[in-house]
N, C-alpha and C positions, 0 to 999 in steps of 0.2 A: 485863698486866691485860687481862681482857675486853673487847671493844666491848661497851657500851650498846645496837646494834639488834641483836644475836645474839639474845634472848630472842624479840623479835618475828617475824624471821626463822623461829625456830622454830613460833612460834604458824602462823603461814600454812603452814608445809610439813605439820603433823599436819592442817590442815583441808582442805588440799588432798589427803592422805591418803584422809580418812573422805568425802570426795566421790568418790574412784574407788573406796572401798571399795561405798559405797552403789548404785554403776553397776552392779560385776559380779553384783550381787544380783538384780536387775533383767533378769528373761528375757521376752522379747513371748510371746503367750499368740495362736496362728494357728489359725485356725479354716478347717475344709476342708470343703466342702460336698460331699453326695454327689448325684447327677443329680435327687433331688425337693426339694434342701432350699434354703430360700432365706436361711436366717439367716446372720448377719452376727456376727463377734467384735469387738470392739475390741480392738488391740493398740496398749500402752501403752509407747513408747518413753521410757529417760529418756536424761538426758543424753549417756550415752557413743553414742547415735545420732548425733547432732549432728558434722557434720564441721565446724562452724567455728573458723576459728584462730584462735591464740593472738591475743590485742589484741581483738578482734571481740565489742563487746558481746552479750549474750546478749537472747534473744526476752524481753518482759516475763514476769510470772510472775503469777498470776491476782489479785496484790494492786495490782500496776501501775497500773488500769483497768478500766473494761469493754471488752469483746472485741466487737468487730461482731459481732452477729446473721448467719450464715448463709442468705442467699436460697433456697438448693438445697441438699435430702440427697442430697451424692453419693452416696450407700450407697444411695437409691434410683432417681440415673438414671442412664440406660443411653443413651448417646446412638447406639451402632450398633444399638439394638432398632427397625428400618424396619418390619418385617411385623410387624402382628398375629396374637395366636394363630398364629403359625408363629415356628420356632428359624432367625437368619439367620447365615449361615455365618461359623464366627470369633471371633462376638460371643459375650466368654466371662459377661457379665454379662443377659442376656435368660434371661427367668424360662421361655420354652417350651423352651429346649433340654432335650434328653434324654440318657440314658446313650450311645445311638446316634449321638446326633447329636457328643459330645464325643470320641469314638474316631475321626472322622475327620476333627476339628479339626488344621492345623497350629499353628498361635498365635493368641492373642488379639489379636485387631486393633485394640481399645483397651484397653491394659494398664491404664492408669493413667484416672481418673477424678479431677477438681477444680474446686473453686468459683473462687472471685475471687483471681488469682494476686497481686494487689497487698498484700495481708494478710502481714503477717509470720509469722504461723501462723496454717493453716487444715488442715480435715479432706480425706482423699486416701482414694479408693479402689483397691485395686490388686488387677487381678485375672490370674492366672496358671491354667495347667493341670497335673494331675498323672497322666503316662500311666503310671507305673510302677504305680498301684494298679488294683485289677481289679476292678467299673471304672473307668475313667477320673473322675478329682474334678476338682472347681472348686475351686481356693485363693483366699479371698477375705479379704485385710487389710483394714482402715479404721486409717489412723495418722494419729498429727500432723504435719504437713511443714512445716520452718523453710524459713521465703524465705531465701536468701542477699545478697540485696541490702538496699544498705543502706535503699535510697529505695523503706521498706514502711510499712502502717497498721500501728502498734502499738495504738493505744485509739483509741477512739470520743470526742473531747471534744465533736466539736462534730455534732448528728445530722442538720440542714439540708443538711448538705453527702454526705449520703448517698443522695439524692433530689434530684430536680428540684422547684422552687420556682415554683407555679402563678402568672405575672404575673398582677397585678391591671389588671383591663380599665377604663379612664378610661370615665367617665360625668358628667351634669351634675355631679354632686354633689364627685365625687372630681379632677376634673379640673384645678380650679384648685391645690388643694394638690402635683400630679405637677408642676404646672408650677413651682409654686417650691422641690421638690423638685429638678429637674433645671436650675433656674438659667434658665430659657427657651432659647429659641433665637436670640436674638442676636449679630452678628457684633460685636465693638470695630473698632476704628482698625486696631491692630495684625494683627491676621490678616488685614483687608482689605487692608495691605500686601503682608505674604509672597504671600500668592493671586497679588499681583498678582505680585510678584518670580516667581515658579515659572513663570509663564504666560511671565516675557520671556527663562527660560534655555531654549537653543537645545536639540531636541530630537533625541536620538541615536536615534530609534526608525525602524525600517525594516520594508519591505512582504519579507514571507518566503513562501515558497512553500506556497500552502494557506490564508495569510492571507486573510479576508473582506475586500474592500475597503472603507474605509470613507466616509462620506458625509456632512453637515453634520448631516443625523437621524439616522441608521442604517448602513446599508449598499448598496450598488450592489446590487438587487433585480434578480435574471438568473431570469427563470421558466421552470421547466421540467416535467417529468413525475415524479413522485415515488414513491407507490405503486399509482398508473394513469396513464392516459393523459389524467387531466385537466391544466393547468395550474394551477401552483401559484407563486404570485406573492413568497412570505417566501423562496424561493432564495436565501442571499449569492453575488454573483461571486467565485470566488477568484485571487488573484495567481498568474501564471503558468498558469492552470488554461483551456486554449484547450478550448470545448466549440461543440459545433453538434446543438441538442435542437429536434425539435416534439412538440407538446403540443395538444392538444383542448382548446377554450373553451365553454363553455355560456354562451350570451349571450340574452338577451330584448332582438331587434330595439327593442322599444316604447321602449326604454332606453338606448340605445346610447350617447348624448348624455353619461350620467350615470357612463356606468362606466371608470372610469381607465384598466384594461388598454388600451384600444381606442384609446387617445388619443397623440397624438405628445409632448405633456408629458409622460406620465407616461416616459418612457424620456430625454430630453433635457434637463430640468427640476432633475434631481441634480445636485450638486459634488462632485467626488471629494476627497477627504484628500490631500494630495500625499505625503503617510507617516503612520501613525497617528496620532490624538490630535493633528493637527497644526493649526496655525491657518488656515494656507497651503492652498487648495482651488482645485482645476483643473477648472475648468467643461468640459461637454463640449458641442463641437462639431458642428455639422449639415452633414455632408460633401453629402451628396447626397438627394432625396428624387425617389422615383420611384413614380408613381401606375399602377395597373391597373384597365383596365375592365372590364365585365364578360363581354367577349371575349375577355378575356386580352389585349387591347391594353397596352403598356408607353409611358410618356412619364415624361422628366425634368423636372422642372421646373427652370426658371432660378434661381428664388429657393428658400430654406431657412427659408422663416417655417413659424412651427409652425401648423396647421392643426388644427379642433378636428372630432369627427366630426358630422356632420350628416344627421339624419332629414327623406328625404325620402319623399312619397306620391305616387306612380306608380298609378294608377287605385285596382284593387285592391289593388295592390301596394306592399309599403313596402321601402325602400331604406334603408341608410344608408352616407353615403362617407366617404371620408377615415380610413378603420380602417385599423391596424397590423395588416401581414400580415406582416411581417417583420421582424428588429432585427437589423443587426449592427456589433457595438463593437469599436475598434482601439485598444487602449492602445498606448502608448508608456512605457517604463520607462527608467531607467539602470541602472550594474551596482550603482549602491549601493542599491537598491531603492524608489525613488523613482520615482511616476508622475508625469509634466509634460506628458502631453498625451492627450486622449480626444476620439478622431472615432466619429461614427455615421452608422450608414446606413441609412435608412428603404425600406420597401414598401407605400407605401396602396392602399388598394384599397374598391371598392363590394362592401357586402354584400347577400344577396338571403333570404329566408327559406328558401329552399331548401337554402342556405351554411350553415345555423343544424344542429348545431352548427360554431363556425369551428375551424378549423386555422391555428395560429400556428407563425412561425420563427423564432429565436434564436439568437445564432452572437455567439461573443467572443473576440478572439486578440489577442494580446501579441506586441509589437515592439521589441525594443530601440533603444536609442540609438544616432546613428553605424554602426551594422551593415545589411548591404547581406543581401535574403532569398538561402540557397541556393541557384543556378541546378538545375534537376531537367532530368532526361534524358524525361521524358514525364509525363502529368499525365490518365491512370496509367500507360497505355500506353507503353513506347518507341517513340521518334520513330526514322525513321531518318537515319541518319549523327549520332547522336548518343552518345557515350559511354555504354558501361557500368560501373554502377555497382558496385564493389567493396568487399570490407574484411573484416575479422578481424574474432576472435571470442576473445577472451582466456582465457574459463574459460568450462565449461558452464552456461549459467545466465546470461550477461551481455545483453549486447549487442550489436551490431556496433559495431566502430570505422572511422571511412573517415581517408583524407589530406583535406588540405583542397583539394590539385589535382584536381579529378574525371576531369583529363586523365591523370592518372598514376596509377590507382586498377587497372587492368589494362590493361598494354600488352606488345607485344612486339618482338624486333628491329628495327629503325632500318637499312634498305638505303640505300648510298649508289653511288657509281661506283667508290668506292676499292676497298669490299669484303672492309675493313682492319676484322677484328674488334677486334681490339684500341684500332683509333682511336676506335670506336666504343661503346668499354665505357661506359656510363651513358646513352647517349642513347637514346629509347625511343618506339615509338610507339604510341600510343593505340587500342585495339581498339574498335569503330565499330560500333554495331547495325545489321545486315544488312548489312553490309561485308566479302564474301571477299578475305583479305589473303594476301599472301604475301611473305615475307623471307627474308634470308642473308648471309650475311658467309664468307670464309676464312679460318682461321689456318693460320700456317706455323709447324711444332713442329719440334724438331731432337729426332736420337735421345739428348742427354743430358737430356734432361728423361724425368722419373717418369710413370709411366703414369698411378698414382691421382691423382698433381700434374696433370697436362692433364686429369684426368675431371672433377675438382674444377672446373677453371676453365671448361670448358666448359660444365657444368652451372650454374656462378653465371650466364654470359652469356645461356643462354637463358631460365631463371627471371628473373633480372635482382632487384633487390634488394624486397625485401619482397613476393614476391606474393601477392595474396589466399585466404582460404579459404570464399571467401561472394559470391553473386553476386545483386544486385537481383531478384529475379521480375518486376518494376513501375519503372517510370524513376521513380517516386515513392514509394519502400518507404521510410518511416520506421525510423532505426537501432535502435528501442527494440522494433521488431515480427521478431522473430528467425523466424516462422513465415512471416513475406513473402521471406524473402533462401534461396538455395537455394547446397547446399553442392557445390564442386568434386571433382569423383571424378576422384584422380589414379591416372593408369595406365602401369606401366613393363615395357614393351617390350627385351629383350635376346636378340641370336644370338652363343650362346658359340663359339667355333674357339678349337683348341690354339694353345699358345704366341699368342696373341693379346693387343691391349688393346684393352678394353669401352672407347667412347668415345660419350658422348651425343652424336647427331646432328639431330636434329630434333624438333622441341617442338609436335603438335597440338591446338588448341585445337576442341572442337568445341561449338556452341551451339545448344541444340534451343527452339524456340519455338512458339509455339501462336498462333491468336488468340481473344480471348477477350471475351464478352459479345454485345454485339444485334448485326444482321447489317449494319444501316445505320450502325453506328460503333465495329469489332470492336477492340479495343485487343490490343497487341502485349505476348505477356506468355510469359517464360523459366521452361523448366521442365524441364531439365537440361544441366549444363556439363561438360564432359569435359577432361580435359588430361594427352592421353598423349605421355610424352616417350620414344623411341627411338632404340636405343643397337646400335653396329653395330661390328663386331670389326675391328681393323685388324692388321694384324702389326708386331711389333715391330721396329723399325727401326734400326740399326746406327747406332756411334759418330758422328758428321760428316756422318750425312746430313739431309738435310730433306724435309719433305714438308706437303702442301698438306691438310686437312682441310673440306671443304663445310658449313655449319651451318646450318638454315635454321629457319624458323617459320611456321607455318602456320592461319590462322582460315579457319570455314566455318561459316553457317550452315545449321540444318534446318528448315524448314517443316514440321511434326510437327501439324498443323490439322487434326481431323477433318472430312469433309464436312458442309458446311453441310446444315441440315432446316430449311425453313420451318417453323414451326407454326402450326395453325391452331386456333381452338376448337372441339371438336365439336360437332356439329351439333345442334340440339334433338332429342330425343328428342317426338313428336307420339304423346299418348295417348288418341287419340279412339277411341269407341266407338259405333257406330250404334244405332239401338232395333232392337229385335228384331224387329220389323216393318216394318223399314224396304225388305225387297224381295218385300213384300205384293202382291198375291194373286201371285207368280210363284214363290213359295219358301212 
């Protein structure tokens, strides 16, 4: 006996039939433009265009709905047409190009042309080139293009939401109705709790680097120079951000009294956030406050009360004292990024109309917690008998690396009385600005040991383990400033003899130095390192015997300082002119 759904079955395969037969019927109609022509075909895709699969409902069909209205005839824009009345290269849809201009097109560089991609069909312009014809054509489609996602506008039900909906602006009239519209603005019980709950759980938030710091109002207002040299006072200080700025003030003496910048409140006055958003606020501190006269006399004062500026009249003359000429702030952070402590340090000083405009200073540096500052070998100069500074360089582009011993940063053999290299492998001594040093030690090698085995060890002894490739210019070069540190130029030294072995003998370090800046306080500053190691042929030495090798190391500084020139300004140029009858009656 037959199934019962076999008839049905049938029905769906004959209709699914006359639906591909209907496809192949169905050929798109391309329209090819020649260099004057600017019309446009439609071509009429049916179904079998469509790559969607199998399950994947199909685009509405024009009984569905209405279809959103089109904003833009792609068919008339052209979004690579930049030049007017001129053809731009490429752009195969710009109405000036010419037959000329298409033959030395490579591609369209906007192929495809489309409205609002969010539409589940919408009109597509596509445009292509055709070199094989003589001459070159424009190929220009307009077709339907099915969205493939699912999350598209099929029909328009609702048209508000097509547009922006103009708020209605509250007036006497309209305003009481918005209000019981939106329920007013009153708080209940309830949310007055949570508020309060949120406010008492402990907050995980922290001070990141580049973070503004924050303040009971605002921000820690750090003023500096922005896009001149005036001062600009809405500055945030940033965490970890150590800056030292002067900045130009325009002040009217008459006023001095009135204006915040000028005043010791305005800079001592804030509480910092002790981490964002936080409740907890670290007041800052009045480390020191030191007044200048208008001699440039300096006095500290005992006390740290804040002092407000004062306008005083000096005959003609008007003064005002007690102005901020300087600011500078010491945070204190921990590693979890939390400030707990802010000292400041003040510069007052009497201003004179003369002064007007004033020049201000500003300077903010961050301190950790528990950490002691790095000792520097000069500040900027190198001191002498004091360590040079060394370190790597790990990839081009970084930075330098140091040890944290600055005593072990470049050193060389460690002489004792023994004179026993080997007792003395690791022990090292420190290379010393402007300090001619000289070391050595003996090994005693037997003839069953390998030639490249002794070259090897002797070469680790004098190198010694990690030596530098970077050598400070400055006892104070910062490791992040790669153009301050100057690089070691190693140089090796070999006298070959037959049947011999190449054996490193002595390692010298050579340091060329300048001095550098004013004459009454020339700072000591490195400006090339040498390290040539020297290697000298021994004969090879028979089974059982022994023998004594000399190893030594060697520093030397050069005083490489051109002659000092005083200079002087030159001298005025005096452009006088007598009257022309000034050597009357004798001339």
């Amino acid at each position: 006996m037959r199934p019962r759904g076999v008839p049905l079955l049938l029905v769906v395969l004959l209709g699914f039939w006359a639906s591909v037969s209907s496809q192949t019927e169905a050929t798109p109609a391309v329209a090819t433009e020649d260099l004057n022509s600017t019309e446009a075909a439609l071509v009429t895709f049916g179904p079998s265009q469509s790559t969607r699969p199998v399950g994947t409902p199909r685009a509405p069909g024009p009984t569905s709905g209405p279809r959103p209205t089109p904003v833009t005839d792609v068919a008339a824009l052209c979004v690579c047409d930049l030049s007017p009345a001129q053809c731009d290269v490429n752009c195969c849809c710009d109405p000036d190009c010419s037959s000329v201009d298409f033959s030395v097109f490579s591609a369209c560089s906007v192929p495809v042309v489309t409205g609002d991609n969010q539409f589940c069909s919408q009109k597509a312009a596509i445009y292509s080139l055709n070199f094989t014809a003589n001459p070159p054509q424009r190929v220009f489609k307009l077709v339907d293009q099915i969205n493939p996602s699912i999350f598209c506008i099929h029909t328009t039900n609702y048209k508000p939401a097509l547009s922006f909906i103009n708020p209605e602006v509250p007036d006497e009239n309209s305003f009481d109705t918005l209000m019981r519209t939106a329920d007013g603005f009153t708080l209940n019980a309830e949310s007055d709790i949570s508020f309060t709950t949120k406010l008492d759980v402990p907050s995980t938030a922290k001070y990141e680097y580049g973070v503004p710091l924050q303040t009971s109002d605002s921000f820690l207002r750090f003023p500096s120079s922005l896009t001149s040299s005036l001062c600009t006072d809405n500055n945030p200080a940033a965490f970890l951000v150590n800056q030292a700025v002067k900045c130009t003030r325009k002040i009217n003496l008459e006023q001095c009294e009135e204006t915040e910048a000028l005043s010791m409140a305005f800079y001592s006055s804030p509480e910092i956030r002790r981490v964002p958003d936080s409740r907890t606020k670290v007041p800052i501190t009045v480390q020191s406050v030191v007044i200048q006269s208008l001699n440039k006399t300096l006095t500290r004062r005992e006390d740290t009360d804040v002092l407000q500026p004062a306008l005083v009249n000096a005959g003609h003359f008007s003064l005002c004292m007690n102005v901020v000429l300087e600011v500078k702030y010491s945070l204190t952070y921990t590693d979890a990024g939390e400030v707990i402590k802010a000292d400041l340090s003040l510069l007052l000083g009497t201003v004179s109309s003369v002064m007007v405009p004033l020049q201000q200073k500003f300077e903010i540096h961050f301190l950790q917690e528990n950490t002691k500052p790095v000792p520097l070998s000069g500040n900027p100069g190198y001191v002498m008998g004091l360590p040079l500074a060394a370190g790597f360089q790990p990839h081009k582009g970084s930075g330098i690396i140091q040890i944290t011993n600055r005593y072990g940063q470049l050193t060389i053999l460690h002489s004792t009385t023994e004179q026993d290299c080997l007792a003395l492998e690791g022990v090292r001594t420190p290379v010393l600005f402007g300090y001619a040093m000289q070391s050595g030690c003996k090994l005693r090698l037997t003839g069953a040991l390998p030639c490249r085995l002794v070259a090897q060890k002797v070469e680790s002894l004098l190198w010694g383990q990690g030596f530098p490739d970077y050598v400070a210019s400055f006892g104070n070069s910062q490791t992040q400033d790669v153009l301050d540190w100057v690089p070691i130029h190693f140089i090796t030294q070999s006298f070959n003899r037959k049947d011999s072995c190449q054996l490193p003998g002595a390692l010298v370090i050579e340091v060329k130095w300048t001095k550098y800046g004013s004459l009454l306080n020339p700072q000591a500053k490195i400006v090339n390192v040498t390290a040539n190691l020297i290697s000298s042929s021994f004969p090879e030495a028979s089974s059982g015997n022994e023998r004594t090798i000399l190893i030594s190391t060697a520093v030397t500084f050069v005083d490489v300082s051109a002659p000092a020139e005083a200079g002087f300004r030159a001298p005025p140029a005096i452009n006088a002119r007598l009257p022309f009858n000034f050597f009357f009656p004798f001339v």
